[in-house]
Jmol script that loads the backbone (N, CA, C; Angstrom):
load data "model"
ATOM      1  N   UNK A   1     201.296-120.995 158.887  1.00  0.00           N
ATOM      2  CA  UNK A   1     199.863-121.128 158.722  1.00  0.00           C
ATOM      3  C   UNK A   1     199.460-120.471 157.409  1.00  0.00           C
ATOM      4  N   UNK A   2     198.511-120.838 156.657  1.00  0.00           N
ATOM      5  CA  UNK A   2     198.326-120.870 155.329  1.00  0.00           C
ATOM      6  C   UNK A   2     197.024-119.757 155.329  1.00  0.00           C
ATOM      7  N   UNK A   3     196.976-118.705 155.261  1.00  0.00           N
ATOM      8  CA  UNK A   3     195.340-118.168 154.499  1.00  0.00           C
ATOM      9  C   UNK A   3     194.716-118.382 153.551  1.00  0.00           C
ATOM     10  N   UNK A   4     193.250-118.485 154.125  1.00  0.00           N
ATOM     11  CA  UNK A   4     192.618-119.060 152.581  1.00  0.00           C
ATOM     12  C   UNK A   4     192.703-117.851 151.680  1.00  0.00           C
ATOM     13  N   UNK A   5     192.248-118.465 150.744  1.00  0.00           N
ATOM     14  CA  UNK A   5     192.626-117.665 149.384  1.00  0.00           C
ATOM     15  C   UNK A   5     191.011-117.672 148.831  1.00  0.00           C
ATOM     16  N   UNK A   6     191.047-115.997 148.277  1.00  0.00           N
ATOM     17  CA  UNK A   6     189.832-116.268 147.299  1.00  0.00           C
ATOM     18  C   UNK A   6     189.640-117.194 145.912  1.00  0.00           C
ATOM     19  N   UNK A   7     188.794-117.910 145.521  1.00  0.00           N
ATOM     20  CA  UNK A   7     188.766-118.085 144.461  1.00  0.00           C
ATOM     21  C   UNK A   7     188.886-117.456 143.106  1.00  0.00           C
ATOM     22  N   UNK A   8     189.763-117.889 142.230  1.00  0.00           N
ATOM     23  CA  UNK A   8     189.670-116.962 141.218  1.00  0.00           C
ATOM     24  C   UNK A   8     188.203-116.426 140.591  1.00  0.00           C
ATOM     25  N   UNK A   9     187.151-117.414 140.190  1.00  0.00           N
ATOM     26  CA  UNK A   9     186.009-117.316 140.004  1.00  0.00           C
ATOM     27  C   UNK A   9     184.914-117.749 140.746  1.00  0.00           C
ATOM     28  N   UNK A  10     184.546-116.785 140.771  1.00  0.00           N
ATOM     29  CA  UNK A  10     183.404-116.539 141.836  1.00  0.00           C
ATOM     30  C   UNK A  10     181.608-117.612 141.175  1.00  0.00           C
ATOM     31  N   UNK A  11     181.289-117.839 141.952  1.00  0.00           N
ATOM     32  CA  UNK A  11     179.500-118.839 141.092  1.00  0.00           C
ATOM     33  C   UNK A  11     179.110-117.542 140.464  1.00  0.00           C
ATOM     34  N   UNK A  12     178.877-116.354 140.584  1.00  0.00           N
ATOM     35  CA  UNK A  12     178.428-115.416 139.255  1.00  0.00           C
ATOM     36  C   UNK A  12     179.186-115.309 138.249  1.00  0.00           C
ATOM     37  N   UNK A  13     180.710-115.759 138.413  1.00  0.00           N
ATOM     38  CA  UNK A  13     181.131-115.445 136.915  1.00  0.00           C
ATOM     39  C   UNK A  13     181.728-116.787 136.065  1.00  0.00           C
ATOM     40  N   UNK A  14     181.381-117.832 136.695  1.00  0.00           N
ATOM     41  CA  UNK A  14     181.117-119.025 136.250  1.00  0.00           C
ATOM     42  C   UNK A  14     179.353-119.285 135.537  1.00  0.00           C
ATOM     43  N   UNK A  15     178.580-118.410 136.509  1.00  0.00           N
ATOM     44  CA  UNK A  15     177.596-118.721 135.926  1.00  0.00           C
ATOM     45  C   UNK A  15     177.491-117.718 134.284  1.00  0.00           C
ATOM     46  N   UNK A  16     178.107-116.506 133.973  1.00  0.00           N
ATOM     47  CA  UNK A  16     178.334-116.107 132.698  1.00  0.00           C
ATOM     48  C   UNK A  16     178.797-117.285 131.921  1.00  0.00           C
ATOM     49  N   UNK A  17     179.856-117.766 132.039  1.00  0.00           N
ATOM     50  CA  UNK A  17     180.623-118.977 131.640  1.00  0.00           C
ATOM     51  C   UNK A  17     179.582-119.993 130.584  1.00  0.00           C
ATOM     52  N   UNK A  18     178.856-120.361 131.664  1.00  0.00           N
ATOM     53  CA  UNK A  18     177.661-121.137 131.343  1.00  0.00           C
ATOM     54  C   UNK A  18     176.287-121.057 130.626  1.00  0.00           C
ATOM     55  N   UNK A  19     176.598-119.274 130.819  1.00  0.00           N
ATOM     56  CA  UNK A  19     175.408-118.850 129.619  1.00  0.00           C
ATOM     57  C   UNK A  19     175.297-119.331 128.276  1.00  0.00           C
ATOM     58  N   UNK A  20     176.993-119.817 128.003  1.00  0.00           N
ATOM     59  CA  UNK A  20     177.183-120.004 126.489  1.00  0.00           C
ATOM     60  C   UNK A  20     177.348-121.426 126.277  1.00  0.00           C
ATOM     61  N   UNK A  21     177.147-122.135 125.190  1.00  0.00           N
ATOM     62  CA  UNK A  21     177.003-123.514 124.513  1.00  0.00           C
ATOM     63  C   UNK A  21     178.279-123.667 123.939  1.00  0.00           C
ATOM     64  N   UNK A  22     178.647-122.884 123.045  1.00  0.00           N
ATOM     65  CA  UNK A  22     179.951-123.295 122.308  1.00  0.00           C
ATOM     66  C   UNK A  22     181.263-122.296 122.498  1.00  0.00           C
ATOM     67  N   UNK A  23     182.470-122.369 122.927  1.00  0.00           N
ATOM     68  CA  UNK A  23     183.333-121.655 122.676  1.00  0.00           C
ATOM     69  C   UNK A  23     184.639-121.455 121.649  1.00  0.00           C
ATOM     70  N   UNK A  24     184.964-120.403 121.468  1.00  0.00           N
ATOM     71  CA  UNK A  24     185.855-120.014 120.885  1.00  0.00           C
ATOM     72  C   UNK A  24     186.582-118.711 121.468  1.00  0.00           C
ATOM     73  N   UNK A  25     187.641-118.680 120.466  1.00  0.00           N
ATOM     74  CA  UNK A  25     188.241-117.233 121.013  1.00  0.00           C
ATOM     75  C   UNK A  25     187.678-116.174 121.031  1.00  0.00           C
ATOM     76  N   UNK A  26     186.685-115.945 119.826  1.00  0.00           N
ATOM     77  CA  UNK A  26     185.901-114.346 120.497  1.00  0.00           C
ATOM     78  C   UNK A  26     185.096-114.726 121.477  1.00  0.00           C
ATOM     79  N   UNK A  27     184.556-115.854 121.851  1.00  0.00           N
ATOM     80  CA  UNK A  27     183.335-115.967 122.775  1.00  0.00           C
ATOM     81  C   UNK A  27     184.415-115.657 124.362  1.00  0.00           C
ATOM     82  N   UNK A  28     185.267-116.324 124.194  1.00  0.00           N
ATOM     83  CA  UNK A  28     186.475-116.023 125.172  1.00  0.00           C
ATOM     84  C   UNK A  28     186.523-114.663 125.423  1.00  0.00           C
ATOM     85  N   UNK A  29     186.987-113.849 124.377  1.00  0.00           N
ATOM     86  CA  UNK A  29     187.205-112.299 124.524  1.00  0.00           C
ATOM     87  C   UNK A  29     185.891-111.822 125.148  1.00  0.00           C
ATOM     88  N   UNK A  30     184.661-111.956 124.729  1.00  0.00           N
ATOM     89  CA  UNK A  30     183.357-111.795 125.131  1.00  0.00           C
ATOM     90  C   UNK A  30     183.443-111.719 126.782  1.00  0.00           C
ATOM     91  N   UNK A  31     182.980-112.814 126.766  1.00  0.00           N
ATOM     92  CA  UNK A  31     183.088-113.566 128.580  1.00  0.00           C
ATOM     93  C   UNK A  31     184.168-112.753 129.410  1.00  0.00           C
ATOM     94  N   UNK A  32     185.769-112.674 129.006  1.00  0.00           N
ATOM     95  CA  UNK A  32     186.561-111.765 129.172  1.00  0.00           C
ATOM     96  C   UNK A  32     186.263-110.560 129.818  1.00  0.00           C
ATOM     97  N   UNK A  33     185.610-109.617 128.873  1.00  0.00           N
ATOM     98  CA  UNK A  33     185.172-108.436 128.840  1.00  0.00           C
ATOM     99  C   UNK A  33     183.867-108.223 129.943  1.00  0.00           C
ATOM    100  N   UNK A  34     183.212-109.239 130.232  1.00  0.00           N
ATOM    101  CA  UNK A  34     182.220-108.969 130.806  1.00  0.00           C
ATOM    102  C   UNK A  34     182.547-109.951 132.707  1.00  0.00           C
ATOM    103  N   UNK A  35     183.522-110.000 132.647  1.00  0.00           N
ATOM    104  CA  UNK A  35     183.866-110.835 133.994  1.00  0.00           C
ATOM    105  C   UNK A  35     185.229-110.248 134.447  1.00  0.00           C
ATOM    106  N   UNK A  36     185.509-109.432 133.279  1.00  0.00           N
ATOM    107  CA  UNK A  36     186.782-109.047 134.275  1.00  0.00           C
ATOM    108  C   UNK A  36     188.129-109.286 134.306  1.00  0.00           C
ATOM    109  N   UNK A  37     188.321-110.452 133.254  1.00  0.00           N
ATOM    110  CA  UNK A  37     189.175-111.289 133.145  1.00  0.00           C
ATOM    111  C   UNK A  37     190.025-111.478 131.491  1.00  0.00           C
ATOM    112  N   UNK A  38     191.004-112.024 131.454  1.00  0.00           N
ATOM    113  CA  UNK A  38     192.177-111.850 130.577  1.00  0.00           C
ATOM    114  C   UNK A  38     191.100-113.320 129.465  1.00  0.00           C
ATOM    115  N   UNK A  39     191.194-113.067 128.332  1.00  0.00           N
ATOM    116  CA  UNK A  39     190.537-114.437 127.430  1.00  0.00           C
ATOM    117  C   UNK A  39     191.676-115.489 127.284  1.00  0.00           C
ATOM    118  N   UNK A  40     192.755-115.487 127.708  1.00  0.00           N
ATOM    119  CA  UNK A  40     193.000-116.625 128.123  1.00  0.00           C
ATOM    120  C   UNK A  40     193.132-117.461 129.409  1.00  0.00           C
ATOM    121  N   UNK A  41     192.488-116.393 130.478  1.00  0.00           N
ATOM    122  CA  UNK A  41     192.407-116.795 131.739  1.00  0.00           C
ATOM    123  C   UNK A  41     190.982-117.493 131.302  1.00  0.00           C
ATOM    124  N   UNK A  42     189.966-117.322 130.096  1.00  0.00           N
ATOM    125  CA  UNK A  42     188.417-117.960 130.396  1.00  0.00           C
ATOM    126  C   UNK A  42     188.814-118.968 129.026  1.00  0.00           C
ATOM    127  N   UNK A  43     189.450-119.182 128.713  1.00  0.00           N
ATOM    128  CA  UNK A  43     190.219-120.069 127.459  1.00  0.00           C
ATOM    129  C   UNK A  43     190.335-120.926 128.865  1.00  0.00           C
ATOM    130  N   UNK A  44     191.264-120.906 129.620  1.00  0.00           N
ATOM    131  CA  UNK A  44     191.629-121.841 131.025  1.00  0.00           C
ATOM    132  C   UNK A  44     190.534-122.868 131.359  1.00  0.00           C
ATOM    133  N   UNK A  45     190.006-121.765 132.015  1.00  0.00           N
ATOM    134  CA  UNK A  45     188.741-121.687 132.718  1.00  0.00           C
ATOM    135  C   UNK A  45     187.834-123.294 132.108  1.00  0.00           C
ATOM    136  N   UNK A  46     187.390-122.409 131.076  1.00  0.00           N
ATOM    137  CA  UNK A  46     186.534-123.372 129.852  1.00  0.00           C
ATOM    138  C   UNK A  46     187.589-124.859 129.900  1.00  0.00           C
ATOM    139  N   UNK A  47     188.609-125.100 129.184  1.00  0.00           N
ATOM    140  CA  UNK A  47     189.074-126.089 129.723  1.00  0.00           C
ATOM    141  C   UNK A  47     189.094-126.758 130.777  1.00  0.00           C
ATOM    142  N   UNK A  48     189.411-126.070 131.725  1.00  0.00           N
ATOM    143  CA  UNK A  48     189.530-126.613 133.001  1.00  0.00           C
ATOM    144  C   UNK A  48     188.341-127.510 133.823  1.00  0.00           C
ATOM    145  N   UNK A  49     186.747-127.051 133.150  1.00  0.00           N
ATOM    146  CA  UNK A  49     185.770-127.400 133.276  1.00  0.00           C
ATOM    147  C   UNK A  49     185.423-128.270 132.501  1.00  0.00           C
ATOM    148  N   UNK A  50     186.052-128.509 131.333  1.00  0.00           N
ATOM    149  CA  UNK A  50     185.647-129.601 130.273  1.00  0.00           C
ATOM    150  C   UNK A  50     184.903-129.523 129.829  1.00  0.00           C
ATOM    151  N   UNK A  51     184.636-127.961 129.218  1.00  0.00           N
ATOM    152  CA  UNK A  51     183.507-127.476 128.368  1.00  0.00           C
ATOM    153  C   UNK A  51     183.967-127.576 126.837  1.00  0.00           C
ATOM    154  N   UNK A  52     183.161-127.652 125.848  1.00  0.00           N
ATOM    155  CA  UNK A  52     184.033-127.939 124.224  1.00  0.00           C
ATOM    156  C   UNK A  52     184.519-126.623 124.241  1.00  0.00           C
ATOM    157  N   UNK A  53     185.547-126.111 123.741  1.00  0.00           N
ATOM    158  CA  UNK A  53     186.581-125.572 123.240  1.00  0.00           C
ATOM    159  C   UNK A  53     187.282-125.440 121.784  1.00  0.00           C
ATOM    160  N   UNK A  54     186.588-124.892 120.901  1.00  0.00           N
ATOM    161  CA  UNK A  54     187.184-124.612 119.126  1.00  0.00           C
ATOM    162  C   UNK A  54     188.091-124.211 119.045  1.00  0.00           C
ATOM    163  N   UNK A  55     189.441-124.819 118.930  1.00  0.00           N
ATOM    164  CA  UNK A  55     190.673-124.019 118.455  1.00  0.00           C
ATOM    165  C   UNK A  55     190.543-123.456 117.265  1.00  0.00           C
ATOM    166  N   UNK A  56     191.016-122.475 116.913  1.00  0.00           N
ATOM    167  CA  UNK A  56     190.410-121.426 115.583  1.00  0.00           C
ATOM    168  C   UNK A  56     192.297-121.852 115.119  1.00  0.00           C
ATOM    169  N   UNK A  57     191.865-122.371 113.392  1.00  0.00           N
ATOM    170  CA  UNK A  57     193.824-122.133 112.607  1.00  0.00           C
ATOM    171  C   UNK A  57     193.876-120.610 112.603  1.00  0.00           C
ATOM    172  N   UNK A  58     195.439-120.399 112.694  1.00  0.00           N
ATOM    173  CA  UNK A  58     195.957-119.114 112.508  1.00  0.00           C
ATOM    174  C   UNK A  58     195.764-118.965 110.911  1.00  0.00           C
ATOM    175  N   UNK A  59     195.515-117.753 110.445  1.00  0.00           N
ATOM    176  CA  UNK A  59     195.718-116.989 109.406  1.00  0.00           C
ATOM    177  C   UNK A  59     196.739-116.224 108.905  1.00  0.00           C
ATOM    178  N   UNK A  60     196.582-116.550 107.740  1.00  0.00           N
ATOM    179  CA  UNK A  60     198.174-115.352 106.716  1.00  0.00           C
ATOM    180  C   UNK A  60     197.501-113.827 106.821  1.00  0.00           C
ATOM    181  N   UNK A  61     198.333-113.222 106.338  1.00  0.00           N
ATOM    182  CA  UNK A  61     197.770-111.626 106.575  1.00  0.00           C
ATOM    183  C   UNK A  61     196.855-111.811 105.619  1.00  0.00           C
ATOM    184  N   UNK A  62     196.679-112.732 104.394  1.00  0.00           N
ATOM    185  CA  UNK A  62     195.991-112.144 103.171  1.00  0.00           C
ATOM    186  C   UNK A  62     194.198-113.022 103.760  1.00  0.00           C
ATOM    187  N   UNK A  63     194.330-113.317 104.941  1.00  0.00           N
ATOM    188  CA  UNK A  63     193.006-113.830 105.348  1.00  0.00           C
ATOM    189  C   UNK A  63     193.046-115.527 105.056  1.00  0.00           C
ATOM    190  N   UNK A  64     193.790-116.440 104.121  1.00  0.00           N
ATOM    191  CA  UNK A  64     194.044-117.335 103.660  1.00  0.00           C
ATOM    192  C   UNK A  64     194.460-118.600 104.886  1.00  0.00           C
ATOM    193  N   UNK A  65     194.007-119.556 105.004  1.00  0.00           N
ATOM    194  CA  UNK A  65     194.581-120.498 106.536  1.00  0.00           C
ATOM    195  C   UNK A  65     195.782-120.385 105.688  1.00  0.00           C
ATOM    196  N   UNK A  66     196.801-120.634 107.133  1.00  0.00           N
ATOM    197  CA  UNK A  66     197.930-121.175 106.657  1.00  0.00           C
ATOM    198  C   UNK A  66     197.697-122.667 106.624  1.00  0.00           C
ATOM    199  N   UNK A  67     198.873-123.329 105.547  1.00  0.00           N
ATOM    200  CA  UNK A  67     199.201-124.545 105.473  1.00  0.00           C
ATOM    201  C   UNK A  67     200.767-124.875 105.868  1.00  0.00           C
ATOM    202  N   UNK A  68     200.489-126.559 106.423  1.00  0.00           N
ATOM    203  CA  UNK A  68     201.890-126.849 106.521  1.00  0.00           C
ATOM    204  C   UNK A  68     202.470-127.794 105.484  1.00  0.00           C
ATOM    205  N   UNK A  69     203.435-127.852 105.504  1.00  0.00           N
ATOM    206  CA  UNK A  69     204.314-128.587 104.420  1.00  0.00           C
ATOM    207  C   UNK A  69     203.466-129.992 104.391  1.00  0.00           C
ATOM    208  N   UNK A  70     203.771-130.279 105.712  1.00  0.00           N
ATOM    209  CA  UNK A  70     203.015-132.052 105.419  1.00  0.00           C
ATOM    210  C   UNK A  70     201.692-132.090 105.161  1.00  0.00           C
ATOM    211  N   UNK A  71     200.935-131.078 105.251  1.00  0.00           N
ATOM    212  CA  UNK A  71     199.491-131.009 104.581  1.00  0.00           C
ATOM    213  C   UNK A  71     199.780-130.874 103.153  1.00  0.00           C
ATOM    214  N   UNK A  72     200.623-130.105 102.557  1.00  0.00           N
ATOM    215  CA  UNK A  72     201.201-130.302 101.126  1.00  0.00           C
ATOM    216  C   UNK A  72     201.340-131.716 100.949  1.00  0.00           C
ATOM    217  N   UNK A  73     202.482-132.233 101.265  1.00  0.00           N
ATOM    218  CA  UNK A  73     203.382-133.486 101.185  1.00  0.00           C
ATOM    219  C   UNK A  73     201.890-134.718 100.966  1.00  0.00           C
ATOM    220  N   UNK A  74     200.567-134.293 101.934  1.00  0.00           N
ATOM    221  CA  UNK A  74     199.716-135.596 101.781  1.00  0.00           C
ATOM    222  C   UNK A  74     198.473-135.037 100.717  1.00  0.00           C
ATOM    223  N   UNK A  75     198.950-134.052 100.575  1.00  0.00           N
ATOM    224  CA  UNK A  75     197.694-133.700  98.870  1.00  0.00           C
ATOM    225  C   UNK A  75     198.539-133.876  97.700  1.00  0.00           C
ATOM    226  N   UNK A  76     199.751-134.238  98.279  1.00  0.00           N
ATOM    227  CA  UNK A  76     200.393-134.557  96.925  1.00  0.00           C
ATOM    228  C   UNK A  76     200.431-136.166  96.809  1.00  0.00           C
ATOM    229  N   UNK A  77     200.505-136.834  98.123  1.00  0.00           N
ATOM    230  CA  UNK A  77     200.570-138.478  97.832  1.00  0.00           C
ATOM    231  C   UNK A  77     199.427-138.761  97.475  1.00  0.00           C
ATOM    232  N   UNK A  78     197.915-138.070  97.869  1.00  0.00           N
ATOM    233  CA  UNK A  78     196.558-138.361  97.589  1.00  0.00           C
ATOM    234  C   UNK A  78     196.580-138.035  96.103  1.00  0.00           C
ATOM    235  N   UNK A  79     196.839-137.090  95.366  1.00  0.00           N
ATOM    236  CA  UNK A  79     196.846-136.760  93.967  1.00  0.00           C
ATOM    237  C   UNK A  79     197.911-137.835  92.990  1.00  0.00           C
ATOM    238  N   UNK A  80     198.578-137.693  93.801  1.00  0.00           N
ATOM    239  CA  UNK A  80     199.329-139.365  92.678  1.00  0.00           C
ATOM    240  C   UNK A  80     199.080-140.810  93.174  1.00  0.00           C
ATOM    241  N   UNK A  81     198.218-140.934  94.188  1.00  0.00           N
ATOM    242  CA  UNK A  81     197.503-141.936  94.759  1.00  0.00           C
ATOM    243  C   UNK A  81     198.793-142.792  94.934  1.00  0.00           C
ATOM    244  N   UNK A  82     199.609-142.259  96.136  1.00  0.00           N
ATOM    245  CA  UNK A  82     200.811-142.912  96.677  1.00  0.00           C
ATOM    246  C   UNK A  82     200.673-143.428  98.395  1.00  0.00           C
ATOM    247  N   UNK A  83     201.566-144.079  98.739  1.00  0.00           N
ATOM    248  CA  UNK A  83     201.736-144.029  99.894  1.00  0.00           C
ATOM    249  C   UNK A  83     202.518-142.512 100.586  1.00  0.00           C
ATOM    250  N   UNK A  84     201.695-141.689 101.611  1.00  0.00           N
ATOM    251  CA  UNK A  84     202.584-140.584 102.589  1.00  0.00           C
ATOM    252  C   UNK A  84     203.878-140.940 102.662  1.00  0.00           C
ATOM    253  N   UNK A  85     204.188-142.020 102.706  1.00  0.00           N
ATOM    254  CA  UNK A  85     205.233-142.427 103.613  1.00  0.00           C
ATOM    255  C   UNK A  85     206.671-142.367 102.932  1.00  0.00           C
ATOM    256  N   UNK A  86     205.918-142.730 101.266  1.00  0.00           N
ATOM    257  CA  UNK A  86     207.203-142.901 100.572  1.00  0.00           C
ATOM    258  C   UNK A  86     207.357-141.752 100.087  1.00  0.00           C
ATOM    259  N   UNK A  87     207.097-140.834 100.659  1.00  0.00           N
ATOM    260  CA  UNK A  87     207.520-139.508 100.294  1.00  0.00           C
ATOM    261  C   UNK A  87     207.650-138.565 101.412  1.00  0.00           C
ATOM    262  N   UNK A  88     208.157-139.137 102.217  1.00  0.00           N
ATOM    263  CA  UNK A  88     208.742-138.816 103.578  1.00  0.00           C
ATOM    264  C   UNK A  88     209.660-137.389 103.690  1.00  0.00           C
ATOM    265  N   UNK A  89     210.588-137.611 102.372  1.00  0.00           N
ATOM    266  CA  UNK A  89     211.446-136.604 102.529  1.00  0.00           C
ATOM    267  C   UNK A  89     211.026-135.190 101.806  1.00  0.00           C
ATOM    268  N   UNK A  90     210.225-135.238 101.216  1.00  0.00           N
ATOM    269  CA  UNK A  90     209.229-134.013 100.844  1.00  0.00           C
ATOM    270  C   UNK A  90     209.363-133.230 101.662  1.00  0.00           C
ATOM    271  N   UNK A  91     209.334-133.336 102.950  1.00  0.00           N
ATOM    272  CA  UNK A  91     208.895-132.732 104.089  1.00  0.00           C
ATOM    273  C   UNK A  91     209.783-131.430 104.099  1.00  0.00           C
ATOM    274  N   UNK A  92     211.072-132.041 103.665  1.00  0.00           N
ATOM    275  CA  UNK A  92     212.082-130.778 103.584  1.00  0.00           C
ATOM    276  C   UNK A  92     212.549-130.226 102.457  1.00  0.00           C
ATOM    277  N   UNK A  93     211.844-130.332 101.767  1.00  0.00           N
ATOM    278  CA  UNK A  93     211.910-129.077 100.410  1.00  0.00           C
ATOM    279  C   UNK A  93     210.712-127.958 100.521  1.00  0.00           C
ATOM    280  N   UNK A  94     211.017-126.882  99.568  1.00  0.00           N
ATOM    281  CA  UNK A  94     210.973-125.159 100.209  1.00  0.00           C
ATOM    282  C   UNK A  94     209.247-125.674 100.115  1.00  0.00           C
ATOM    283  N   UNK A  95     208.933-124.884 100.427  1.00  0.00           N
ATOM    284  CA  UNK A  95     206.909-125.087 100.950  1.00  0.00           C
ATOM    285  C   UNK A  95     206.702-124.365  99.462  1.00  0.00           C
ATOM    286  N   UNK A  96     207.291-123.823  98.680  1.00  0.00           N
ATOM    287  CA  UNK A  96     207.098-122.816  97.205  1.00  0.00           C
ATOM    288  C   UNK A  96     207.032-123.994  96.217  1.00  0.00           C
ATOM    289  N   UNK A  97     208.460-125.024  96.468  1.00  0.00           N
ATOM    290  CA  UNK A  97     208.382-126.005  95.291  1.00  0.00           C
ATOM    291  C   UNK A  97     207.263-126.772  95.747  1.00  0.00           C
ATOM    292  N   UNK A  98     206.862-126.987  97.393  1.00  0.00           N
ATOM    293  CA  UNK A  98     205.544-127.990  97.160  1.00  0.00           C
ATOM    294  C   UNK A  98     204.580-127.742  96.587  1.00  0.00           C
ATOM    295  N   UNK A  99     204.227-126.196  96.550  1.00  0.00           N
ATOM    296  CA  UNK A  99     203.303-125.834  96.297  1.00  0.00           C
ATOM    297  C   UNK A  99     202.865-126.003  94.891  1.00  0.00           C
ATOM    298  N   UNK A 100     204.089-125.642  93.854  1.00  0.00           N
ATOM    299  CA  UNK A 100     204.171-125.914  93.087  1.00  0.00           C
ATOM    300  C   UNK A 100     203.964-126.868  92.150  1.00  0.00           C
ATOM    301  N   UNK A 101     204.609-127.883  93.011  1.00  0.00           N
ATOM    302  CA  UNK A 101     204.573-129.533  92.305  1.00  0.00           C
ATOM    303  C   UNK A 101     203.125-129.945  92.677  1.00  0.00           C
ATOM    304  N   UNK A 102     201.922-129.605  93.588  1.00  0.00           N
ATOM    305  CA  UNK A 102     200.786-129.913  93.704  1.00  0.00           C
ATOM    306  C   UNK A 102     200.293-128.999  92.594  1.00  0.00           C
ATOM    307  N   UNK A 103     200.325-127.922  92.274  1.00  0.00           N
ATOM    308  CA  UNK A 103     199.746-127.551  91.597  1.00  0.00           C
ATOM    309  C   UNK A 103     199.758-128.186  90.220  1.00  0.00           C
ATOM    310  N   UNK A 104     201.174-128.282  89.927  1.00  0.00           N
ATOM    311  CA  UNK A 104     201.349-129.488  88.340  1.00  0.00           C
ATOM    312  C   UNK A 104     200.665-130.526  88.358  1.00  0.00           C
ATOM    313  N   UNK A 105     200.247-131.330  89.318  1.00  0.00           N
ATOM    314  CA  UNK A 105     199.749-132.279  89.185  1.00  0.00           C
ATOM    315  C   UNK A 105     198.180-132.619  88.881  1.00  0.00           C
ATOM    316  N   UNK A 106     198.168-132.941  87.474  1.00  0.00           N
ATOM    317  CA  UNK A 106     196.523-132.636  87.257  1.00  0.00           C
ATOM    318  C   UNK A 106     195.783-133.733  87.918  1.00  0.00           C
TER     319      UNK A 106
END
end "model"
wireframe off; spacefill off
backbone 0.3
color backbone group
C-alpha cells in the first residue's frame, strides 16, 4: 500500500512563483531563497509549468561571452560571403587561428 506523499510545492509557494513575469537564473536564486528551495529545483519548477525561462550564455572569467568555434567558422563564411558549409572543416582548427583568420579579414 502506497502513502500519499506531500507535494513538493505547496499553492503558497507556487503562488511566489507567479509573482514574477520573466525568469532567469537570479530570479531563480531569488524565488529559491524565499521558498525554501534549491534554484534549480524553481529552474524545474518554472519549466515544468511552462512559464518563459531565459537561459543566460556562460561567461569567460574576463566577463566576455564565450564563443564557439562554429560561431567563428559562420562569421567567417558571412565575411567572405561563402557558403557555411564549404568550410565545414574549419570546425577543427585551434579556436586562436579562427580567431585570427576573422580578424584578417577586412
Amino acid at each position: 500500500m502506497k502513502l500519499p506523499t506531500q507535494p513538493n510545492y505547496t499553492p503558497a509557494m507556487l503562488a511566489v512563483i507567479n509573482e514574477y513575469d520573466m525568469f532567469d537564473k537570479a530570479v531563480a536564486i531569488e524565488i529559491g531563497a524565499r521558498i525554501n528551495r534549491s534554484p534549480r529545483s524553481v529552474i524545474a519548477k518554472i519549466k515544468s509549468l511552462g512559464l518563459p525561462y531565459t537561459l543566460q550564455r556562460p561567461v569567460r572569467k574576463d566577463g566576455l561571452p564565450i564563443s564557439r568555434k562554429i560561431d567563428t567558422v559562420l562569421a567567417i563564411a558571412k565575411a567572405l560571403d561563402m557558403d557555411p558549409l564549404d568550410l565545414d572543416g574549419l570546425t577543427k582548427a585551434p579556436k586562436s587561428a579562427l580567431e585570427a583568420l576573422l580578424r584578417e579579414i577586412p
